[in-house]
C-alpha positions in Angstrom: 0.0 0.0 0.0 0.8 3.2 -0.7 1.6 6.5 1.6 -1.9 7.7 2.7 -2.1 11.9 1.9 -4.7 14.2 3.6 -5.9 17.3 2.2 -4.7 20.5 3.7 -7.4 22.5 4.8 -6.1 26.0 4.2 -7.8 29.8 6.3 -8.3 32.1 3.5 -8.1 35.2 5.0 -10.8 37.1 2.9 -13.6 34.2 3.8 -12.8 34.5 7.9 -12.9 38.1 7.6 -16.3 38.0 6.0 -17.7 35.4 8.5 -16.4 37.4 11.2 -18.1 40.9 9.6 -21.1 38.7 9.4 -21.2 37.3 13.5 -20.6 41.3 14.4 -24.0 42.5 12.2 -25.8 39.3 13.9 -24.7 40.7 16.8 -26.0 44.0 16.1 -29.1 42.9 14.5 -29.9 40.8 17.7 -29.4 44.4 20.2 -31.7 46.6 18.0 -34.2 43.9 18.1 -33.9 43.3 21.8 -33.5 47.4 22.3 -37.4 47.5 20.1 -38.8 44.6 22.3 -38.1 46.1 25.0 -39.4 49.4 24.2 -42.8 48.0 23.0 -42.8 46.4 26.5 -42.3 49.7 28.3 -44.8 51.5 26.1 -47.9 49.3 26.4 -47.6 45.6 26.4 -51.3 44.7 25.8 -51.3 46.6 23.1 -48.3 45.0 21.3 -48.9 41.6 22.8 -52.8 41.2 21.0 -51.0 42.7 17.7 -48.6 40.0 17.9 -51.7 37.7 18.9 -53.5 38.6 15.8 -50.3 38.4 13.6 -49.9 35.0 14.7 -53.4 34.0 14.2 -53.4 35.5 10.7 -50.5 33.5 9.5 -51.4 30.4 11.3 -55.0 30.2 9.6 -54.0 31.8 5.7 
């Protein structure tokens, strides 16, 4: 039998800066969208709960 070769798995620099550019704006994205949560909570929460209610129902039943 012959000498068994692996593939090198080589970093290219240009794809792990993109995926790391990409984890900082998920990071972003998930603080606004906690910041807006929270402020729908502050400013009336029955309100913004049955809209999410009805939201629900609407795609649940089309």
């Amino acid at each position: 039998m012959g000498k068994l070769s692996y593939l090198a798995v080589k970093s290219d620099p240009v794809a792990l800066e993109l995926t790391s550019s990409n984890f900082n704006d998920l990071g972003d994205v998930a603080k606004k969208l906690a910041n807006h949560a929270i402020t729908l909570i502050g400013l009336g929460f029955g309100t913004s709960f049955l809209k999410w209610l009805a939201f629900i129902a609407a795609v649940y039943f089309c």
